[in-house]
C-alpha positions as a printed NumPy array, in Angstrom:
array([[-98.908, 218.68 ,  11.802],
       [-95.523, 220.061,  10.441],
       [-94.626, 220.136,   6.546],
       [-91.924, 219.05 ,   5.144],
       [-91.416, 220.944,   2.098],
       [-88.746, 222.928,  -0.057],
       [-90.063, 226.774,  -0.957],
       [-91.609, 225.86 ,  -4.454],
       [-92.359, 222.699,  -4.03 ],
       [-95.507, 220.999,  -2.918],
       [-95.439, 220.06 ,   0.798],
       [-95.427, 216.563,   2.622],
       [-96.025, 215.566,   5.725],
       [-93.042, 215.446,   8.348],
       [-94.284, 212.692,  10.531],
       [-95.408, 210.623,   7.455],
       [-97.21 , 207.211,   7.925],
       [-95.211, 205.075,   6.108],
       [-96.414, 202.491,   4.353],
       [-94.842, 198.619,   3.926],
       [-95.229, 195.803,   1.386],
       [-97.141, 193.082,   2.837],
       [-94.823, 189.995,   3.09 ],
       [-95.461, 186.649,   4.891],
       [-92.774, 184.384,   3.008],
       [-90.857, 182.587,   6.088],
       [-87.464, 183.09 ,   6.608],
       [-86.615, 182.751,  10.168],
       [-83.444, 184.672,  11.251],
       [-80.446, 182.643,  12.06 ],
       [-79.506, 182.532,  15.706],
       [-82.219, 184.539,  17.599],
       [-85.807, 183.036,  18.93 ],
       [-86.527, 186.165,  19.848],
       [-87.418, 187.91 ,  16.635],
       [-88.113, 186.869,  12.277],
       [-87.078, 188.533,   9.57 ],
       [-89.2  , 187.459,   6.539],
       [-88.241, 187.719,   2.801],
       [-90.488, 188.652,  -0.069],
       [-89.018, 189.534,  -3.092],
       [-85.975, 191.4  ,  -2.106],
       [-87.322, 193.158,   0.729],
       [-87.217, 191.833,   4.065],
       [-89.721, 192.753,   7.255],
       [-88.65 , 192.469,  10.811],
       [-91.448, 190.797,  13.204],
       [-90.877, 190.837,  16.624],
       [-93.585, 188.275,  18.773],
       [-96.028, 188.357,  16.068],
       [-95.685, 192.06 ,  15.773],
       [-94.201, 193.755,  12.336],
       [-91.336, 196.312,  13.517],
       [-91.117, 199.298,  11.83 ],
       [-87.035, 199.495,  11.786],
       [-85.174, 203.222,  11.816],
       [-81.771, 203.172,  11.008],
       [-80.816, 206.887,  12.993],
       [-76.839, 206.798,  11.456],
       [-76.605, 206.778,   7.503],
       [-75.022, 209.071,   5.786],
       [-75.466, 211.367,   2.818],
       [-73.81 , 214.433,   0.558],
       [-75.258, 217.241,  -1.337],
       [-72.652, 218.502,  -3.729],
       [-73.88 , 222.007,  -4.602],
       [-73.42 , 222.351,  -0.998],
       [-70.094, 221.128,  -1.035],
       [-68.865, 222.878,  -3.94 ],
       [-69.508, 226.658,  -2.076],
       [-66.255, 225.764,  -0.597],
       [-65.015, 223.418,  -2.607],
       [-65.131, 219.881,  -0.672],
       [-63.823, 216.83 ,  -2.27 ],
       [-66.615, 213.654,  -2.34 ],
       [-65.601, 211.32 ,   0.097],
       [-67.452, 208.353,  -1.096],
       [-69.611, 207.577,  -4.134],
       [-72.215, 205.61 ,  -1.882],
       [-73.217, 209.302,  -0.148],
       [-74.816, 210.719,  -3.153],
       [-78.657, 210.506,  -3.396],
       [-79.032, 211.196,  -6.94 ],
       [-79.594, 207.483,  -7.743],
       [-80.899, 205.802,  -4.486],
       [-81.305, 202.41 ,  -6.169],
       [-78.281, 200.57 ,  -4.625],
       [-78.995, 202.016,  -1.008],
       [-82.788, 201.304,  -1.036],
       [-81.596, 197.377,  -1.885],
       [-79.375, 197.398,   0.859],
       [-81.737, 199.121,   3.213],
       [-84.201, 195.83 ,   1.774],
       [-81.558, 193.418,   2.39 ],
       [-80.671, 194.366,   5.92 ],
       [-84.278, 194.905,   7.324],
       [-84.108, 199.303,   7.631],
       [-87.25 , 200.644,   6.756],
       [-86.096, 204.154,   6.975],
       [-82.944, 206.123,   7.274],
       [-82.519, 209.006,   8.815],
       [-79.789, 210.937,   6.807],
       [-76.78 , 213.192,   8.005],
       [-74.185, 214.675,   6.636],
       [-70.612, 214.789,   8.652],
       [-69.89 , 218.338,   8.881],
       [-67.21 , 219.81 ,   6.341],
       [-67.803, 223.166,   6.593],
       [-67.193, 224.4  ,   9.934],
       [-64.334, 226.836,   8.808],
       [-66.29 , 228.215,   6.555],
       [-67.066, 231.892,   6.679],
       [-70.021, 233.26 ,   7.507],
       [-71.638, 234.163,   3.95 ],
       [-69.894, 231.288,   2.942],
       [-72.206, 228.722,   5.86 ],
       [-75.361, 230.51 ,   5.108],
       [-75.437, 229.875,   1.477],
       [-74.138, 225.81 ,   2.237],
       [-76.785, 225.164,   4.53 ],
       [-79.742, 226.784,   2.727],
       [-78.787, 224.57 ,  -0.26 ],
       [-78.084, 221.649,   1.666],
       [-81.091, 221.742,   4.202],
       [-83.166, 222.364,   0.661],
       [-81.853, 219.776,  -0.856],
       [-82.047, 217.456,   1.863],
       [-85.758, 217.838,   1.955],
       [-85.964, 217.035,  -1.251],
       [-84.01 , 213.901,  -0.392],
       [-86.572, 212.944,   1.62 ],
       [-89.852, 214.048,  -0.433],
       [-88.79 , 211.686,  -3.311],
       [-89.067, 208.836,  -0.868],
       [-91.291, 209.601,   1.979],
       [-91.383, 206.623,   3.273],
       [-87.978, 205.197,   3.553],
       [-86.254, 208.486,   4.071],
       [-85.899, 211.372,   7.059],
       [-83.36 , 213.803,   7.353],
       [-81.045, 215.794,   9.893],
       [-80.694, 219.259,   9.276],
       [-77.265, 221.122,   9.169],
       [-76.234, 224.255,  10.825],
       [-72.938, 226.279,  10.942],
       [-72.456, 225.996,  14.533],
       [-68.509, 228.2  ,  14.405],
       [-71.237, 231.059,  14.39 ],
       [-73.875, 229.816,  17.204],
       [-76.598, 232.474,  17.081],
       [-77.062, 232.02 ,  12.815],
       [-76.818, 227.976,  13.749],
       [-79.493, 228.382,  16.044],
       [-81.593, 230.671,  13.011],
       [-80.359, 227.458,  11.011],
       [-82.281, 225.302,  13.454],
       [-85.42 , 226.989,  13.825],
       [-85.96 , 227.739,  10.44 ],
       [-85.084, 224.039,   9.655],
       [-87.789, 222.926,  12.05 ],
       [-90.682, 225.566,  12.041],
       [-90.283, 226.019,   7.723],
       [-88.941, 222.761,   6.37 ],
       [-90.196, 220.573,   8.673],
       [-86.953, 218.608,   9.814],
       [-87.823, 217.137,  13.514],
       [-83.42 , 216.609,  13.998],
       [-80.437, 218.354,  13.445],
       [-76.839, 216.596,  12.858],
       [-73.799, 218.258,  14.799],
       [-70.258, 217.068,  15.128],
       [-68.073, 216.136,  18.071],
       [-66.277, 219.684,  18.004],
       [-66.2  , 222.391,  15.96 ],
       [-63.173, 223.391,  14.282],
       [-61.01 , 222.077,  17.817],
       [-63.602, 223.998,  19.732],
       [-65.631, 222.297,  22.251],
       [-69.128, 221.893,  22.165],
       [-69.301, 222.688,  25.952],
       [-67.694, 226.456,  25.222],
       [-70.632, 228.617,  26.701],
       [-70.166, 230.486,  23.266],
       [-72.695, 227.374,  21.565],
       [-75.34 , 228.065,  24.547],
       [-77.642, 229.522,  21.687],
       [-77.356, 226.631,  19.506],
       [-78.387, 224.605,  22.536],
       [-81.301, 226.633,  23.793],
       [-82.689, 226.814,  20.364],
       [-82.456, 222.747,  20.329],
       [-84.244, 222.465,  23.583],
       [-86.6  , 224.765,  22.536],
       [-87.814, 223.029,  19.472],
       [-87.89 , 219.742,  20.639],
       [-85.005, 217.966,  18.131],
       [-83.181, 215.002,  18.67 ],
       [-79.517, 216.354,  18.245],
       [-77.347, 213.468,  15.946],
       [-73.61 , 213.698,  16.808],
       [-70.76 , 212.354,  15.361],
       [-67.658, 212.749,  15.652],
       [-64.975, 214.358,  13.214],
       [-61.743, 212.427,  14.898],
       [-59.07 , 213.877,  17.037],
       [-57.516, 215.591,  14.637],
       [-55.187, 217.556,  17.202],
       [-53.237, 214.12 ,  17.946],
       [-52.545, 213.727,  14.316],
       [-49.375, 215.755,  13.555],
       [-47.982, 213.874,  16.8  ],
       [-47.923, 211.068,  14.634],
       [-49.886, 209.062,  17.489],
       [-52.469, 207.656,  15.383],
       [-50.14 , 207.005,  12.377],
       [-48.742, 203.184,  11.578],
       [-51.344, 200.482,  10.727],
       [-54.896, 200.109,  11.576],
       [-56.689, 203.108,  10.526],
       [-56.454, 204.717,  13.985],
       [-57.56 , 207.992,  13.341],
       [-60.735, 206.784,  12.785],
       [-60.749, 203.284,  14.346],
       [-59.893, 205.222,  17.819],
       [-60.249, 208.613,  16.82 ],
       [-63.683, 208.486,  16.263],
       [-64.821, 207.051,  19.36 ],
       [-62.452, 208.956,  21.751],
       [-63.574, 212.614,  19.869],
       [-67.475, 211.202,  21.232],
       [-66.047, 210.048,  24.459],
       [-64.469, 213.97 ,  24.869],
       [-67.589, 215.751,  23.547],
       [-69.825, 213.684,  25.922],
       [-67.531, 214.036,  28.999],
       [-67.016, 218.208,  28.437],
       [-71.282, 218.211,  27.913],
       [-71.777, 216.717,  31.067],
       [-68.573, 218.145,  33.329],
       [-69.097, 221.081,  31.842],
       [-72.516, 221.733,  32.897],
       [-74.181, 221.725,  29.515],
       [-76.339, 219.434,  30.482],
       [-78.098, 220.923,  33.149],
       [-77.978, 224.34 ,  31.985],
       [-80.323, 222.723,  29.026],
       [-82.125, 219.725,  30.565],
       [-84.345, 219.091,  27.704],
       [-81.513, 218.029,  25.484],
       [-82.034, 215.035,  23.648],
       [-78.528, 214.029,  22.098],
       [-77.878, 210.56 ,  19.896],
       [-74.232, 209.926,  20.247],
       [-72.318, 207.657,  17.094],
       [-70.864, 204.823,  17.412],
       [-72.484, 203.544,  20.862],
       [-70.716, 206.494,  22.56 ],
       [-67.636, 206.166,  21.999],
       [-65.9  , 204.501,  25.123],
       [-67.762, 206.789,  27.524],
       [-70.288, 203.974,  27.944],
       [-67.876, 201.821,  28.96 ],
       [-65.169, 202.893,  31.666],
       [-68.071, 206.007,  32.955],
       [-67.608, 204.812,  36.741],
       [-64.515, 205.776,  36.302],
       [-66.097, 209.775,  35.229],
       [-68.006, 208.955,  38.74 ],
       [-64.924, 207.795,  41.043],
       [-63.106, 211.09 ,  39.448],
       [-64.991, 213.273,  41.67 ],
       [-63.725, 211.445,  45.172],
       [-60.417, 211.087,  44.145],
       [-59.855, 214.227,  42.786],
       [-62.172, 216.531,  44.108],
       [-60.503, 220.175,  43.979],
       [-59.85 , 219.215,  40.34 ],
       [-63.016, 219.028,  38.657],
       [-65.145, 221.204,  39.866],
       [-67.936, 223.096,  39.55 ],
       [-69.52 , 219.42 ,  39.618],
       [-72.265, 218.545,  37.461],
       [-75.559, 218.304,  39.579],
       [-75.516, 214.143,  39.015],
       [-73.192, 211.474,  38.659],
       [-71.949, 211.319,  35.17 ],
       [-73.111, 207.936,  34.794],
       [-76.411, 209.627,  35.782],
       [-76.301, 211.306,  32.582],
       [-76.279, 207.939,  30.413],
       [-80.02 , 206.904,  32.068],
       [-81.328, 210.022,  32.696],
       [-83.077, 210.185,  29.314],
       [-80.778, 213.165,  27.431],
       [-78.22 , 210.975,  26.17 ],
       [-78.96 , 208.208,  23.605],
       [-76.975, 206.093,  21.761],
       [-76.52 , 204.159,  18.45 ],
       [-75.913, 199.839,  18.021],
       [-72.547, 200.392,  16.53 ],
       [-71.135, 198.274,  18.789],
       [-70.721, 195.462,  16.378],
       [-71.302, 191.929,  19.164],
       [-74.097, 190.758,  21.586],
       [-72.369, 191.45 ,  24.586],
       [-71.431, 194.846,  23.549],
       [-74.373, 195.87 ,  23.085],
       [-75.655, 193.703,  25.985],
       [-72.789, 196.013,  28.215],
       [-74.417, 199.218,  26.729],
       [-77.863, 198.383,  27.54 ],
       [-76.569, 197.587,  31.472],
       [-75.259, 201.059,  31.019],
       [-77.882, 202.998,  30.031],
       [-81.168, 201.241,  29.329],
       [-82.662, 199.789,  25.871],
       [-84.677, 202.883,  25.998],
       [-81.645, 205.137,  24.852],
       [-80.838, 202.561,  22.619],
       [-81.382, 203.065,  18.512],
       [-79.941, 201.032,  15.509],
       [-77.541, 202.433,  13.334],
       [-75.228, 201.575,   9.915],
       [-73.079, 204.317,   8.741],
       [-74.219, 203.709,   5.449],
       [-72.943, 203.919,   3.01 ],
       [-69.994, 202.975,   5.122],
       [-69.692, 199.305,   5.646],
       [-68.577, 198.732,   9.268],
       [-72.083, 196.442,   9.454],
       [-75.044, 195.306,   8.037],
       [-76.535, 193.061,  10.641],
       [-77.683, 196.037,  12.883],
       [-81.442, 194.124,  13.169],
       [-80.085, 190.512,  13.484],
       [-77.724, 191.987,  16.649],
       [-80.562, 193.469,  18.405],
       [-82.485, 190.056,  17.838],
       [-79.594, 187.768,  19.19 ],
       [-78.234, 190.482,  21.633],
       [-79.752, 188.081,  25.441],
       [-81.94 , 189.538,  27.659],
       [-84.179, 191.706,  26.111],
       [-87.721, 191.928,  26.41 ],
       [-89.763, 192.03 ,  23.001],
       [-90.841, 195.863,  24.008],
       [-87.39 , 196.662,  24.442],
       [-86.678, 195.138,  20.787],
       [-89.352, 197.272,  19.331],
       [-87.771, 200.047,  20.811],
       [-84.243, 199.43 ,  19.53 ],
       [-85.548, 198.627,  15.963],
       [-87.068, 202.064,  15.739],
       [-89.927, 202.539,  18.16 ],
       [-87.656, 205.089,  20.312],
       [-86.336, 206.559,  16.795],
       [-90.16 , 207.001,  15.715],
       [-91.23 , 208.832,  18.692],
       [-87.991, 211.36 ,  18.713],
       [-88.002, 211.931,  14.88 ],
       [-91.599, 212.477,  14.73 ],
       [-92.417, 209.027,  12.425],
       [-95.534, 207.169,  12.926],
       [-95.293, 203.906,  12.94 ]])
């Protein structure tokens, strides 16, 4: 079994069994008969046909600021820091999340070389430690400096094979380079090779900024920007040929995939209509690439028949729940999969966190 550990420190198990509080009070959740979430206290259990759900939220989000202050990076948001967990373990209790599994959005992607190793040592370290002081409601996703691939992919392996992380967190470019340039091949390979589930979100489109495109009202450079830097990332990956080169990819896209998920037949029809323009062709129909089992996807999708249209599109079984905690763009992640029609209760469990548990490495 793989450690999870931080050098001078006593190890702990990676894939821990987590343990639960044992709760019967009834509390039936509003608007689904497919699914209960009970209330004890102030945390509450999610039961699925008789069966208690182990729940894995795969998109929350954390800091580390002696990372951050190598290159001196501003806090974003108070709710990222882990030094006082309190107020995110009762929200993870009031929302049904057993466990998180932490990332950090990327900052330090310019950063020099020296500069990267010494960020990511601390943070991967400290991220461990993170998790340690609450083994059973917390996993992490390492970090890596992917603007220089081959010491991302030492990153990775060390990561993995010494600290015991079973994912690593990437963004949706990296410093305006794609993450289809052949010159990240070694930060693939190494991914493949160990096994990870690769967390990806995005960063925004920061190049359409200065045009003053996503300026005016409505937050648009993150509203829009964030799911259309995912819907680029995804579409290079696969018409790129990144995807086939490493076939044993295993990549969680934010925020339900941007809007790749829904307009991909469009990614298909491309290749009729155009067809001396987008070559070499992947080997499968991009749409292909939503089923095939390398591409998964977060519930940020925020209704029933979104995420209804996202299952049609690629299949509850690439399908896990997310928050972007401590941002709060939801915190009804369970009750959607519960009310979201047509779902079998095996498909639930898998939603909830039995697909999360088996990629992360978490016994459930």
């Amino acid at each position: 079994m793989q450690t999870t550990g931080v050098p001078g420190t006593a190890a702990v198990p990676a894939a821990i069994a987590f343990t639960h509080c044992a709760m019967t009070a009834a509390a039936a959740t509003a608007g689904t008969t497919h699914g209960n979430a009970h209330t004890h206290g102030r945390r509450r259990e999610v039961v699925v046909n008789g069966k208690r759900v182990k729940t894995i939220d795969v998109h929350a989000h954390c800091c580390v600021p002696k990372a951050m202050a190598v290159i001196n990076h501003p806090l974003e948001a108070p709710g990222l820091l882990m030094d006082d967990t309190s107020t995110r373990i009762a929200a993870m209790d009031s929302q049904g999340i057993d466990v998180e599994a932490l990332s950090i959005n990327p900052f330090w992607y310019r950063a020099e070389r020296d500069a990267a190793a010494e960020l990511i040592k601390i943070q991967n370290e400290t991220l461990v430690e993170f998790c340690a002081a609450n083994p059973d409601r917390f996993v992490g996703f390492a970090t890596a400096a992917l603007q220089h691939p081959e010491l991302a992919a030492e990153q990775v392996e060390h990561a993995v094979k010494k600290l015991g992380f079973r994912g690593v967190g990437v963004g949706g470019s990296v410093a305006g380079e794609e993450l289809a340039n052949p010159r990240f091949h070694p930060f693939w390979k190494k991914c493949e090779e160990l096994g990870v589930l690769v967390f990806m979100h995005p960063l925004g489109t920061r190049e359409l900024e200065p045009s003053g495109r996503l300026g005016g009202s409505g937050l648009l450079t993150n509203t829009i920007g964030n799911p259309l830097e995912t819907t680029i990332a995804l579409s290079h990956l696969i018409f790129e040929g990144t995807l086939d080169r490493f076939p044993g990819l295993k990549i969680c896209a934010a925020h339900g995939g941007g809007f790749l998920p829904s307009y991909a037949n469009r990614s298909d029809a491309v290749r009729h209509v155009f067809p001396d323009r987008v070559g070499p062709l992947p080997k499968k129909k991009p749409t292909a690439y939503l089923k095939d089992g390398q591409l998964f996807f977060d519930t940020i999708v925020f209704t029933p028949e979104a995420l209804r249209h996202l299952i049609a599109e690629t299949g509850a079984g690439q399908i896990m729940i997310g928050t972007d905690y401590p941002f709060p763009w939801t915190s009804t992640e369970v009750d959607l999969v519960l009310s979201t029609p047509g779902l079998s209760d095996d498909e639930r469990i898998a939603i909830l966190g039995g697909t999360a548990a088996r990629l992360l490495g978490i016994k459930s």
